[in-house]
CHARMM-style PDB file with segment names, atoms N, HN, CA, C and O in Angstrom:
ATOM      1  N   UNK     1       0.837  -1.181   0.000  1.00  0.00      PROA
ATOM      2  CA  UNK     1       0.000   0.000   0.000  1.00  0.00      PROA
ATOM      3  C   UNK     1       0.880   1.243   0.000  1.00  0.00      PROA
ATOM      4  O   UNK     1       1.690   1.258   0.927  1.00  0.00      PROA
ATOM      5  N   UNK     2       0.908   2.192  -0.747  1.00  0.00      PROA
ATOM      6  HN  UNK     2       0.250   2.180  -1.500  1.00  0.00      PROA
ATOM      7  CA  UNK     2       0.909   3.610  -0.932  1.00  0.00      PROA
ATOM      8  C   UNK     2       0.960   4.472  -0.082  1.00  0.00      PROA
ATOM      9  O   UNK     2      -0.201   4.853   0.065  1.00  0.00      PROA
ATOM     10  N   UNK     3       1.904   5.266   0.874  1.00  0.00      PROA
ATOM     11  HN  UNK     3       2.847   4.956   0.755  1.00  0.00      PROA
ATOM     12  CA  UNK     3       1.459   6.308   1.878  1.00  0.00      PROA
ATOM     13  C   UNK     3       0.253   7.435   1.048  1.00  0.00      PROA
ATOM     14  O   UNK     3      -0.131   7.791  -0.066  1.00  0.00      PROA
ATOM     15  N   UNK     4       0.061   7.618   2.313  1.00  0.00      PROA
ATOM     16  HN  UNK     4       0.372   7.328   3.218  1.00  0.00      PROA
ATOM     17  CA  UNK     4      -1.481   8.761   2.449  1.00  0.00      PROA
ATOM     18  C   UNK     4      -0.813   9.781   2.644  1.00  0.00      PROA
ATOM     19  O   UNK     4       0.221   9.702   3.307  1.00  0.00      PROA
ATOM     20  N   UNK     5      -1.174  10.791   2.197  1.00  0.00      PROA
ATOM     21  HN  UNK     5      -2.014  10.855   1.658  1.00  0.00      PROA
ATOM     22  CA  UNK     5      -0.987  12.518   2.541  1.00  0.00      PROA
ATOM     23  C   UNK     5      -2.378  12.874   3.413  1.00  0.00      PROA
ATOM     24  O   UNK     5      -3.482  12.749   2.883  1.00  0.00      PROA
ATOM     25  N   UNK     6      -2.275  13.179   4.340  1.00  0.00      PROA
ATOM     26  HN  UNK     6      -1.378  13.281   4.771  1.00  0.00      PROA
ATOM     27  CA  UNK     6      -3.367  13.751   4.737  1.00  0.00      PROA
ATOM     28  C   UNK     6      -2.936  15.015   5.243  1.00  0.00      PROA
ATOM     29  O   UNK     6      -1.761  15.189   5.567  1.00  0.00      PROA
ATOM     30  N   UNK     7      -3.950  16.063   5.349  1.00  0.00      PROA
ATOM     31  HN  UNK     7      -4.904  15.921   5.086  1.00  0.00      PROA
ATOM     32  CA  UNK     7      -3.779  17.644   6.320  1.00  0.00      PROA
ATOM     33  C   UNK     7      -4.550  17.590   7.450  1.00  0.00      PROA
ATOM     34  O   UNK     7      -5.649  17.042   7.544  1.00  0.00      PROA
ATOM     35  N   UNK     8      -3.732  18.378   8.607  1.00  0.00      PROA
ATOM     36  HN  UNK     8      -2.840  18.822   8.531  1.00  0.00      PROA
ATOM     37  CA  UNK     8      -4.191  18.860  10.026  1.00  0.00      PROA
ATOM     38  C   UNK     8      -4.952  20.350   9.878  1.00  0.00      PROA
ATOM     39  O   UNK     8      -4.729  21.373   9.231  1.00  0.00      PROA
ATOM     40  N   UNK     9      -5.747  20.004  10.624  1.00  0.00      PROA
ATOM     41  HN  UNK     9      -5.928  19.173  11.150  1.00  0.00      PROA
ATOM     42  CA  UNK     9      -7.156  20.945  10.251  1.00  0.00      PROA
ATOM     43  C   UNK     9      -7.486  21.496  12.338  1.00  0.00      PROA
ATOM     44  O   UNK     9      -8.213  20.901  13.134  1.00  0.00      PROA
ATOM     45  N   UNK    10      -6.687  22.681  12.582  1.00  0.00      PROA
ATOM     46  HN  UNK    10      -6.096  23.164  11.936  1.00  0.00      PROA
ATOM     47  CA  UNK    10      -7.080  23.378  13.956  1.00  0.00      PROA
ATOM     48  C   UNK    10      -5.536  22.950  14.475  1.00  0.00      PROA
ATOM     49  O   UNK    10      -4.404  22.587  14.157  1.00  0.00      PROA
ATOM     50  N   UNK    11      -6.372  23.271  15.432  1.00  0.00      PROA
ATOM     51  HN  UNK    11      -7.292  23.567  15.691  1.00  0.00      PROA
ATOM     52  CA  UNK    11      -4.908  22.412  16.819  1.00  0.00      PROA
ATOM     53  C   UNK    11      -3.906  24.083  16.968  1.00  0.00      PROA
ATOM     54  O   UNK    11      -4.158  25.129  16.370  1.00  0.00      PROA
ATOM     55  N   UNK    12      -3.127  23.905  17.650  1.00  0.00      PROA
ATOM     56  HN  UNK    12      -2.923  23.056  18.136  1.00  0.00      PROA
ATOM     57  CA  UNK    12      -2.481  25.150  17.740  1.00  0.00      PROA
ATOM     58  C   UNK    12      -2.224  26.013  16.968  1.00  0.00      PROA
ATOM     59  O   UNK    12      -2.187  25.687  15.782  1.00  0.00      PROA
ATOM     60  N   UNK    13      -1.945  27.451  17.340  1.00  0.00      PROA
ATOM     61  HN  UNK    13      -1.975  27.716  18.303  1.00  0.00      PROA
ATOM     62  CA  UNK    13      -1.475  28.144  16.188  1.00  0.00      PROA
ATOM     63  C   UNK    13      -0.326  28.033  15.538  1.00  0.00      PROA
ATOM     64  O   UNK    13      -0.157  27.956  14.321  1.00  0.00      PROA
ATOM     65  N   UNK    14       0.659  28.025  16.611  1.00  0.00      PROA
ATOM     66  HN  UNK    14       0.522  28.087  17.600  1.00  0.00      PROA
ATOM     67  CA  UNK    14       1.995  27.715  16.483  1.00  0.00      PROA
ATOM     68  C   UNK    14       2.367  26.371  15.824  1.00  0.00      PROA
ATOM     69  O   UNK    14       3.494  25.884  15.745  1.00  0.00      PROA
ATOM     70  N   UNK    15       1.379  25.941  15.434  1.00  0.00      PROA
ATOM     71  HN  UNK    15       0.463  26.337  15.498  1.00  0.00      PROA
ATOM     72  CA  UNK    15       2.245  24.495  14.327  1.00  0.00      PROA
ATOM     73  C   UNK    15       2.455  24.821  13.225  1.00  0.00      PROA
ATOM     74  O   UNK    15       1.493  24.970  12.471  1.00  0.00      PROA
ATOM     75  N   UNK    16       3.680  25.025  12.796  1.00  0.00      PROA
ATOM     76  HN  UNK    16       4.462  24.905  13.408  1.00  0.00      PROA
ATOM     77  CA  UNK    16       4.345  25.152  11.559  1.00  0.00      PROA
ATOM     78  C   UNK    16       3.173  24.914  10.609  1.00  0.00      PROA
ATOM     79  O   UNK    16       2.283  24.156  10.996  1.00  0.00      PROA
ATOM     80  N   UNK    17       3.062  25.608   9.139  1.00  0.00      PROA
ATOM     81  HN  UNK    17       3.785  26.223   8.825  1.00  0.00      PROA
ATOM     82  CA  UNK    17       2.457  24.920   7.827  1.00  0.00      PROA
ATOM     83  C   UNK    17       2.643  24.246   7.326  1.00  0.00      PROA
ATOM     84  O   UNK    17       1.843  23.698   6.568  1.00  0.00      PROA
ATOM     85  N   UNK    18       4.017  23.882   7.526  1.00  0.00      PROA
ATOM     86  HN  UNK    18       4.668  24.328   8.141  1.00  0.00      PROA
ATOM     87  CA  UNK    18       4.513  22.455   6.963  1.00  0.00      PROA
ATOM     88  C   UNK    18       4.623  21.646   7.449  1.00  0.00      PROA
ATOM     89  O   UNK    18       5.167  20.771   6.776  1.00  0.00      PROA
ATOM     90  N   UNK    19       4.194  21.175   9.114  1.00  0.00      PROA
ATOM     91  HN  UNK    19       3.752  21.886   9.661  1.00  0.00      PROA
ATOM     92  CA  UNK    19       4.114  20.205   9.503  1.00  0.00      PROA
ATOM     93  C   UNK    19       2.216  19.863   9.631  1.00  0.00      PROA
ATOM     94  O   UNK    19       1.690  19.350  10.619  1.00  0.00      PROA
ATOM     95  N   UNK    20       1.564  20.254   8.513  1.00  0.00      PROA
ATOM     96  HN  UNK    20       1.992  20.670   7.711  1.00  0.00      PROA
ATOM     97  CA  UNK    20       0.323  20.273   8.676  1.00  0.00      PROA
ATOM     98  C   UNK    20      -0.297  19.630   7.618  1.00  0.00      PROA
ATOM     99  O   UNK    20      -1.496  19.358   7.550  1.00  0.00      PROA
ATOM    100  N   UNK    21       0.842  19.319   6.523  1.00  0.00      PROA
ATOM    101  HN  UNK    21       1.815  19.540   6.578  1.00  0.00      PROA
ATOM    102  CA  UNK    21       0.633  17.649   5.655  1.00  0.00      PROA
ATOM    103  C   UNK    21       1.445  17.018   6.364  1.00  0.00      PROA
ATOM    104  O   UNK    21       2.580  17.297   6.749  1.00  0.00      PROA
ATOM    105  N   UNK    22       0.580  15.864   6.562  1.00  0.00      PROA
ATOM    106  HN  UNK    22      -0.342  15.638   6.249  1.00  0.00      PROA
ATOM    107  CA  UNK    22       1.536  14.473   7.025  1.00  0.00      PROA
ATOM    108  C   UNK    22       1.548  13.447   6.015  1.00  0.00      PROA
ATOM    109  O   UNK    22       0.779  13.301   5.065  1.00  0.00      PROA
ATOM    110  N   UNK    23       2.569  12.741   6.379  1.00  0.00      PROA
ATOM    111  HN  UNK    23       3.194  12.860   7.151  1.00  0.00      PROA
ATOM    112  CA  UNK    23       2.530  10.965   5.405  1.00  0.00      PROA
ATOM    113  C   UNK    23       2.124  10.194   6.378  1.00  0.00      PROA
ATOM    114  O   UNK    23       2.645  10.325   7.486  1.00  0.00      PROA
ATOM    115  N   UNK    24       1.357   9.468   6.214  1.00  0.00      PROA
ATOM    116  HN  UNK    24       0.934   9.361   5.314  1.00  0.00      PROA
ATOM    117  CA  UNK    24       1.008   8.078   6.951  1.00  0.00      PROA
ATOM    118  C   UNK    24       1.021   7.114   5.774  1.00  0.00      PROA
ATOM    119  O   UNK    24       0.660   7.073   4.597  1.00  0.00      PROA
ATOM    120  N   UNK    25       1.651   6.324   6.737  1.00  0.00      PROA
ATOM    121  HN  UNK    25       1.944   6.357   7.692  1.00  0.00      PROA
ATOM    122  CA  UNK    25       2.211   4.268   5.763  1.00  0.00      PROA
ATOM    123  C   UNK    25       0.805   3.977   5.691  1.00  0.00      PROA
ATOM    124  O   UNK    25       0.617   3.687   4.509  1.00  0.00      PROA
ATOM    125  N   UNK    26      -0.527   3.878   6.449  1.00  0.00      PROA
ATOM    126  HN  UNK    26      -0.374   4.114   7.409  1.00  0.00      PROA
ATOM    127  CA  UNK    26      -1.447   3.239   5.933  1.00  0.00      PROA
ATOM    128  C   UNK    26      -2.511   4.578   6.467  1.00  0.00      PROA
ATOM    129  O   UNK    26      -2.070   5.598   6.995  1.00  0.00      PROA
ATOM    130  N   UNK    27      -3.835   4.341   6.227  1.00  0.00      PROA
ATOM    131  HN  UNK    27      -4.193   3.512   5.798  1.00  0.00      PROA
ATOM    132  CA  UNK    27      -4.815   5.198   6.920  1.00  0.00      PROA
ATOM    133  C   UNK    27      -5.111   4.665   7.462  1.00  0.00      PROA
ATOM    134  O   UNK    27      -5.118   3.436   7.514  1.00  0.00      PROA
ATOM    135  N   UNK    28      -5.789   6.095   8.619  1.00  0.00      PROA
ATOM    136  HN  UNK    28      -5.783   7.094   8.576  1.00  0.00      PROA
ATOM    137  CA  UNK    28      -6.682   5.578  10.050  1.00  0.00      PROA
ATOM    138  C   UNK    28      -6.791   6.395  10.769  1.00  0.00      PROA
ATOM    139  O   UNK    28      -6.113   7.418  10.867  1.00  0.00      PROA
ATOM    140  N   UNK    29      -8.153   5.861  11.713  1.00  0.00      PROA
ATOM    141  HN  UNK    29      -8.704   5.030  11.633  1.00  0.00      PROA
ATOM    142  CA  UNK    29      -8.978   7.299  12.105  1.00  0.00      PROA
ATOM    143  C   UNK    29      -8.532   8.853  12.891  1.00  0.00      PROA
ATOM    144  O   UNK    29      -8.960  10.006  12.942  1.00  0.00      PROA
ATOM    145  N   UNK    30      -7.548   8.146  13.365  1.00  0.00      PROA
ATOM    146  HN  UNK    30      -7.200   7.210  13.323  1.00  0.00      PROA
ATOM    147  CA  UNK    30      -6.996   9.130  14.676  1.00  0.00      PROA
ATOM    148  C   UNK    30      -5.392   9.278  14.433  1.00  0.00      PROA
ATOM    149  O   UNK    30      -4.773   8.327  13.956  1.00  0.00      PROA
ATOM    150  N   UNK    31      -4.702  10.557  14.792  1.00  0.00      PROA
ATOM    151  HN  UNK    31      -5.206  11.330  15.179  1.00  0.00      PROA
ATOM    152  CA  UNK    31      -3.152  10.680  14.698  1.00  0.00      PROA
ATOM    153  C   UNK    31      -3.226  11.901  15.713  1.00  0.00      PROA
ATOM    154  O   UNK    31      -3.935  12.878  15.953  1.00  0.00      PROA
ATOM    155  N   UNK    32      -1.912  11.179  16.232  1.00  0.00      PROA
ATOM    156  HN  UNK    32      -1.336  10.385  16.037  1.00  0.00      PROA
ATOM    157  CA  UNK    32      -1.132  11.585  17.414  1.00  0.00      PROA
ATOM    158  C   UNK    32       0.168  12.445  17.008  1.00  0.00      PROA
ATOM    159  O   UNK    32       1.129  11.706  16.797  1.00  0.00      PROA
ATOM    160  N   UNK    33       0.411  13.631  16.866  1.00  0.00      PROA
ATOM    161  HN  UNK    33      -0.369  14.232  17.037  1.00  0.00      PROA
ATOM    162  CA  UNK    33       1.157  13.963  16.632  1.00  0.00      PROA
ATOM    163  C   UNK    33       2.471  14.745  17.405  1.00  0.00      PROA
ATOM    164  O   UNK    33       2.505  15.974  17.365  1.00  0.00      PROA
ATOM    165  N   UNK    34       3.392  14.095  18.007  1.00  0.00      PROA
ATOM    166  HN  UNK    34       3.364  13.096  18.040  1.00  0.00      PROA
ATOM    167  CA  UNK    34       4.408  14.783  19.155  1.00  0.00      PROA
ATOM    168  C   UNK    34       4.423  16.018  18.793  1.00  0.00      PROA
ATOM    169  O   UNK    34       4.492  16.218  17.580  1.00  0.00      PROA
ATOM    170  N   UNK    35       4.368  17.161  19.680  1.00  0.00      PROA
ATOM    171  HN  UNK    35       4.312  16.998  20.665  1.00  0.00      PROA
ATOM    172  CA  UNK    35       5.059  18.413  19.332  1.00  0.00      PROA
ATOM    173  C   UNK    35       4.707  19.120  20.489  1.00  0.00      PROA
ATOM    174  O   UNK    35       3.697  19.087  21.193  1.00  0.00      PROA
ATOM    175  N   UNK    36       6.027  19.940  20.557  1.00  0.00      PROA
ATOM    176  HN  UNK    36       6.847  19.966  19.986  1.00  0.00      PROA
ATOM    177  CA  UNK    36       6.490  20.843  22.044  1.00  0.00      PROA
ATOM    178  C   UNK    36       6.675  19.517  22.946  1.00  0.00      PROA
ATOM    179  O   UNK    36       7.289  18.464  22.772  1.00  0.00      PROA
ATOM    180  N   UNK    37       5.903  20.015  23.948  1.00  0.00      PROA
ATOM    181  HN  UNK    37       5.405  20.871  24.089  1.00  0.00      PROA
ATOM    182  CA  UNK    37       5.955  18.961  25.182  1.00  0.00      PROA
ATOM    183  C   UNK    37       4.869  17.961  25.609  1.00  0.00      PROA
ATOM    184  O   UNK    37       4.521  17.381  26.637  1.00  0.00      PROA
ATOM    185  N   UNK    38       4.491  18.043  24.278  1.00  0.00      PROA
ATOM    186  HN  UNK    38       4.774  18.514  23.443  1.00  0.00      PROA
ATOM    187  CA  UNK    38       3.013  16.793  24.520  1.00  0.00      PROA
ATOM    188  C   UNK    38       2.941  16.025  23.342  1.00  0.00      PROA
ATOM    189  O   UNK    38       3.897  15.420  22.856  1.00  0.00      PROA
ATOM    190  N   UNK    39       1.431  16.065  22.743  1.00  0.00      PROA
ATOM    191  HN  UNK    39       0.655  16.557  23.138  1.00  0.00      PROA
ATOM    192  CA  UNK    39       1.201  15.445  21.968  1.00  0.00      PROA
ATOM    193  C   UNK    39      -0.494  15.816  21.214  1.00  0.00      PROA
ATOM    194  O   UNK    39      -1.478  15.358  21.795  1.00  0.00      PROA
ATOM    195  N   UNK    40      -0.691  16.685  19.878  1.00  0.00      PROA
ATOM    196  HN  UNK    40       0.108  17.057  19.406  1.00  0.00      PROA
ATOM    197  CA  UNK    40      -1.423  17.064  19.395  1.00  0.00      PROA
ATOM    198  C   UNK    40      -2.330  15.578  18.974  1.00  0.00      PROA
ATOM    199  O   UNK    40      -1.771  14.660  18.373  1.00  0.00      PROA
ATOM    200  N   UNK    41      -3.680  15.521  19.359  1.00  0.00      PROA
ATOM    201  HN  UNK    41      -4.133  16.266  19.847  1.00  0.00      PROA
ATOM    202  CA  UNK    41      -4.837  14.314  18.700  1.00  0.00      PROA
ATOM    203  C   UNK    41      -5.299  15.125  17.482  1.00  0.00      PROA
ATOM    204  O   UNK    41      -5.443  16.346  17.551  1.00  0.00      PROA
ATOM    205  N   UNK    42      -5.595  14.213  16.039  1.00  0.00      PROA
ATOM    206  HN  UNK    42      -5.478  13.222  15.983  1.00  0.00      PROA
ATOM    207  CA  UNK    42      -6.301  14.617  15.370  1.00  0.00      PROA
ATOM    208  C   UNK    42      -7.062  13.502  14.542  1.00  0.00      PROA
ATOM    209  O   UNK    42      -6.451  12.456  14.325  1.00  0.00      PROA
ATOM    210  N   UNK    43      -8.481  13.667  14.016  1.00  0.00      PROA
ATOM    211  HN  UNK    43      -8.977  14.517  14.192  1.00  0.00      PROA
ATOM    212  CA  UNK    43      -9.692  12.997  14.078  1.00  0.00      PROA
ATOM    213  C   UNK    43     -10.008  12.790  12.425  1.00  0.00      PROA
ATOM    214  O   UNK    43     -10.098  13.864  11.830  1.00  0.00      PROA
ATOM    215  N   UNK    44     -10.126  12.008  11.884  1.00  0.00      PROA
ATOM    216  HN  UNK    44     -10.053  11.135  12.367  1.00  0.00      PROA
ATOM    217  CA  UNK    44     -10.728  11.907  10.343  1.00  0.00      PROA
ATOM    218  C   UNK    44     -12.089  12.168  10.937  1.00  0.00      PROA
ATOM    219  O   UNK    44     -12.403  11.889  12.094  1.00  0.00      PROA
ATOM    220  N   UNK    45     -12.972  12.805   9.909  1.00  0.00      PROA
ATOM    221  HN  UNK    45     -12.717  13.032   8.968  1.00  0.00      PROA
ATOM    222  CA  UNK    45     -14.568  12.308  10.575  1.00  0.00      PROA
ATOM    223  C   UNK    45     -14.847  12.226   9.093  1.00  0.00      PROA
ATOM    224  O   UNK    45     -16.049  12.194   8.830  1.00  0.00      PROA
ATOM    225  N   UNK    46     -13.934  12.180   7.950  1.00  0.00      PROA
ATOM    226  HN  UNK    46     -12.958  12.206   8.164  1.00  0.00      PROA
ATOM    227  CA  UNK    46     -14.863  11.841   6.759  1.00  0.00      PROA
ATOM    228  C   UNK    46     -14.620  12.936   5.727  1.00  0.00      PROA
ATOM    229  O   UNK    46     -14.821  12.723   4.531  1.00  0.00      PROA
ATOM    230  N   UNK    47     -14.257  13.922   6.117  1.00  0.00      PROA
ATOM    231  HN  UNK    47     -14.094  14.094   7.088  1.00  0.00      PROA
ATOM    232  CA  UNK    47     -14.167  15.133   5.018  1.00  0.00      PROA
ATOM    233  C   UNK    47     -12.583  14.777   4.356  1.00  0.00      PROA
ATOM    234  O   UNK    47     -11.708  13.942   4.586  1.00  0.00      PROA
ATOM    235  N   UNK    48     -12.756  15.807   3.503  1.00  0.00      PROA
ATOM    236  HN  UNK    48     -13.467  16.485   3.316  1.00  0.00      PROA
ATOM    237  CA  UNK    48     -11.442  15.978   2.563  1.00  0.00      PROA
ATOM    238  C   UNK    48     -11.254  16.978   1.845  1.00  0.00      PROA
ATOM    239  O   UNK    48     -12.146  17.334   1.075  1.00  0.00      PROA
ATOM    240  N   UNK    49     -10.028  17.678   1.930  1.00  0.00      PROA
ATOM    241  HN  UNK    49      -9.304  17.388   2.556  1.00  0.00      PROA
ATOM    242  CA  UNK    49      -9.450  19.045   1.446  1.00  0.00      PROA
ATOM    243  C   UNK    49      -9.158  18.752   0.039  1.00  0.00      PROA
ATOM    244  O   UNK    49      -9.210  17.659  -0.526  1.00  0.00      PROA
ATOM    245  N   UNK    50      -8.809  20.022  -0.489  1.00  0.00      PROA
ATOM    246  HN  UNK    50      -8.767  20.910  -0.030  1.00  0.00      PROA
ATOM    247  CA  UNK    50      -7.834  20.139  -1.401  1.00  0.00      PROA
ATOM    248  C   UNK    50      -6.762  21.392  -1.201  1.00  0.00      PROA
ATOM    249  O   UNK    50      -6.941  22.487  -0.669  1.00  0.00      PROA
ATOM    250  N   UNK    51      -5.520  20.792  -1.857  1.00  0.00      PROA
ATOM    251  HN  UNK    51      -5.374  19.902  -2.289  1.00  0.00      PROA
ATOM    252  CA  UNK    51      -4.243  21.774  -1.322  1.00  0.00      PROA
ATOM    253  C   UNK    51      -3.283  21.550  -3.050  1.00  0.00      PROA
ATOM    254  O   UNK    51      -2.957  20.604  -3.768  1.00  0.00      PROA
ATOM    255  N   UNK    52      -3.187  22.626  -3.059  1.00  0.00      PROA
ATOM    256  HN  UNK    52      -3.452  23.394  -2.476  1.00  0.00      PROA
ATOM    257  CA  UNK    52      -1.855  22.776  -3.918  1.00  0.00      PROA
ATOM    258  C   UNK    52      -2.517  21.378  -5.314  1.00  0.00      PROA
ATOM    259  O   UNK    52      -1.815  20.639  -6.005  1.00  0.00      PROA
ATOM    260  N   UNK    53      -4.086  21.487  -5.278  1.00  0.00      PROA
ATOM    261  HN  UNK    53      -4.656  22.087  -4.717  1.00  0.00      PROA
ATOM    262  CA  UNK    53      -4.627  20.787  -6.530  1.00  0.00      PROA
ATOM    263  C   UNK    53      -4.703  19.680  -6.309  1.00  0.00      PROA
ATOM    264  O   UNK    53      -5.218  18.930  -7.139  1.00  0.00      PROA
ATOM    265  N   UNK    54      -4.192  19.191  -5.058  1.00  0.00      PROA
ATOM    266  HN  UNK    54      -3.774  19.799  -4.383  1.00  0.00      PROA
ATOM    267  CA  UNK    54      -4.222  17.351  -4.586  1.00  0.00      PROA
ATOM    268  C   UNK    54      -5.209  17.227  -3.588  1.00  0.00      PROA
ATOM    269  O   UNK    54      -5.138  18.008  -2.639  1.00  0.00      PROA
ATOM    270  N   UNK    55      -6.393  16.139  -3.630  1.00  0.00      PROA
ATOM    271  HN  UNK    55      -6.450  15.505  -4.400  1.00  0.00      PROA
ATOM    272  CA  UNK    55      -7.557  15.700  -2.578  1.00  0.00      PROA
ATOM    273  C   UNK    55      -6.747  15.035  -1.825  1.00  0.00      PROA
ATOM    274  O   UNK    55      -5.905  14.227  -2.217  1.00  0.00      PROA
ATOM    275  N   UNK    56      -6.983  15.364  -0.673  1.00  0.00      PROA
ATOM    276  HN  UNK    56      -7.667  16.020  -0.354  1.00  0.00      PROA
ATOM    277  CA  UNK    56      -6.586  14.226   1.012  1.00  0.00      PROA
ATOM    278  C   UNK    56      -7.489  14.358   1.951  1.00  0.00      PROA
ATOM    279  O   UNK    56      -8.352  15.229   1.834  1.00  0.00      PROA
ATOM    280  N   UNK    57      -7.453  13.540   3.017  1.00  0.00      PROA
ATOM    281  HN  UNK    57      -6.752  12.833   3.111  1.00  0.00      PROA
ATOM    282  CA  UNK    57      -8.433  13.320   3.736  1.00  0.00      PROA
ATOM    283  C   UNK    57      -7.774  14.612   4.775  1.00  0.00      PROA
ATOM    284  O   UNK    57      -6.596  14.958   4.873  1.00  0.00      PROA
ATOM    285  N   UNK    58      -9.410  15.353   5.737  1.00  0.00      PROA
ATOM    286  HN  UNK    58     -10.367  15.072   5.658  1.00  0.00      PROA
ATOM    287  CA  UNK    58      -8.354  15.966   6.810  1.00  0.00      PROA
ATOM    288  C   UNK    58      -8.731  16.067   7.791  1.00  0.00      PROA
ATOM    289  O   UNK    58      -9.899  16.435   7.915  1.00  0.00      PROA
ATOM    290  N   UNK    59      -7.965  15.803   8.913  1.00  0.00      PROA
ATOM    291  HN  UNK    59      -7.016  15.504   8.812  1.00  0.00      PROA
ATOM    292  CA  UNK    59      -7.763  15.940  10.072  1.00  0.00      PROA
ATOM    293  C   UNK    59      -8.181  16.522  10.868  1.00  0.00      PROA
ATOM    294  O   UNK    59      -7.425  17.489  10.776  1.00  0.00      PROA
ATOM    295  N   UNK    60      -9.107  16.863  12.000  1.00  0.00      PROA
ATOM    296  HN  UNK    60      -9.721  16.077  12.075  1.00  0.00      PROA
ATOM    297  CA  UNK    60      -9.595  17.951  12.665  1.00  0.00      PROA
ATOM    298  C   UNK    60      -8.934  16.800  14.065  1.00  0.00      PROA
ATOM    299  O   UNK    60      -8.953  15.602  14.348  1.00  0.00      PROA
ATOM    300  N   UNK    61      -8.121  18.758  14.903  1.00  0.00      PROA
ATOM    301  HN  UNK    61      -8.106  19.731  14.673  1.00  0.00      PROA
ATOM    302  CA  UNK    61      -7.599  19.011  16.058  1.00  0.00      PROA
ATOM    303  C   UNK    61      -9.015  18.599  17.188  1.00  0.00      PROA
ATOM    304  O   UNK    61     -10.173  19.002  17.086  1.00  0.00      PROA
ATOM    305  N   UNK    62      -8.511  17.804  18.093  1.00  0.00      PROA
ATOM    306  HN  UNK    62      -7.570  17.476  18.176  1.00  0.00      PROA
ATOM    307  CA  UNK    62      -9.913  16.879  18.991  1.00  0.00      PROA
ATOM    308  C   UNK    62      -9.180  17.565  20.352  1.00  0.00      PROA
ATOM    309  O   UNK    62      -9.772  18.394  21.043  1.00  0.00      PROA
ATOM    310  N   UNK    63      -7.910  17.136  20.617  1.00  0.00      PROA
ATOM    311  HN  UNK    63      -7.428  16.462  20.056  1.00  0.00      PROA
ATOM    312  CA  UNK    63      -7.288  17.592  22.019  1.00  0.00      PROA
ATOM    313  C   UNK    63      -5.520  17.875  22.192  1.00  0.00      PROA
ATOM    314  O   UNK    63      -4.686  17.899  21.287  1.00  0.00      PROA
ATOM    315  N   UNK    64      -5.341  18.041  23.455  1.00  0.00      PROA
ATOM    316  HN  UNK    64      -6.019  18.021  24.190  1.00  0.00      PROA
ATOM    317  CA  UNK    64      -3.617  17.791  23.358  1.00  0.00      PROA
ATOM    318  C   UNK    64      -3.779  17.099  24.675  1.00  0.00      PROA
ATOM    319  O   UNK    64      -4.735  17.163  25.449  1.00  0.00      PROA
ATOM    320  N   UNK    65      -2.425  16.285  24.804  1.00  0.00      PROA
ATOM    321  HN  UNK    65      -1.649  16.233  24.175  1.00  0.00      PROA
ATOM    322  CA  UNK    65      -1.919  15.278  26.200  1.00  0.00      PROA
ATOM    323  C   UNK    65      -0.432  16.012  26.022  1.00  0.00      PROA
ATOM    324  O   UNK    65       0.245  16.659  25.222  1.00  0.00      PROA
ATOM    325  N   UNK    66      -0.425  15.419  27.394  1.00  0.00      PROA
ATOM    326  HN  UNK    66      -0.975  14.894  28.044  1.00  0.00      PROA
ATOM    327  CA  UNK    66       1.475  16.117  28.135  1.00  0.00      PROA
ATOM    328  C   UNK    66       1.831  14.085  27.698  1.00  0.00      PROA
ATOM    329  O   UNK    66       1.107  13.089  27.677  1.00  0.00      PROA
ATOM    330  N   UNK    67       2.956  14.280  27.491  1.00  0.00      PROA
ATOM    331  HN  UNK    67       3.544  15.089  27.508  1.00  0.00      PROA
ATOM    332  CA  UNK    67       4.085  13.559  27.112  1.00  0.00      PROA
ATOM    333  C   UNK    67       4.119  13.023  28.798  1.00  0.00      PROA
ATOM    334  O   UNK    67       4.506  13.769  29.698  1.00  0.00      PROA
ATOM    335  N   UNK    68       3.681  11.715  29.013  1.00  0.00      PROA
ATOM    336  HN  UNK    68       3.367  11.109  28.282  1.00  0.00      PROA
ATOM    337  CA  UNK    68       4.607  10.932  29.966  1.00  0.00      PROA
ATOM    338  C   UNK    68       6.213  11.167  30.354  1.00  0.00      PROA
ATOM    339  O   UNK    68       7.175  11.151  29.586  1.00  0.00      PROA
ATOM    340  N   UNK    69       6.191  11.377  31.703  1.00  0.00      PROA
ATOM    341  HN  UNK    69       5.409  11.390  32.327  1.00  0.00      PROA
ATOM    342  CA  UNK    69       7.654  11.146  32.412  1.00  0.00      PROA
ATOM    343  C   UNK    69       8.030  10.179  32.989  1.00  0.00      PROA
ATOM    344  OT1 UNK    69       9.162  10.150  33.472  1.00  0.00      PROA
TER     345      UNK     69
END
């Protein structure tokens, strides 16, 4: 199988634009994404963008968690 491009849709301001396409090895519903000192959740519920002329599925920002010590 083919990696997925998908886009992050909310979640902080401060997340870079370019870390707001991701690759994922397969699809699936939910992604966890490390950044700063936690960890950004984000949610497929079914929609899909278009960017730069390419369809992907996208992502909507659900919550953040602190990074285990």
């Amino acid at each position: 199988m083919s990696n997925i491009k998908v886009m992050l849709v909310g979640g902080p301001n401060h997340l870079p634009a370019d870390q707001r396409i991701v690759t994922l090895a397969k699809f699936c519903e939910k992604i966890k994404l490390p950044f700063g000192s936690g960890y950004e959740h984000f949610l497929h519920k079914g929609e899909r963008t278009h960017v730069d002329g390419q369809e992907m599925p996208a992502y909507h920002w659900i919550m953040r968690t602190a990074i285990a010590e």
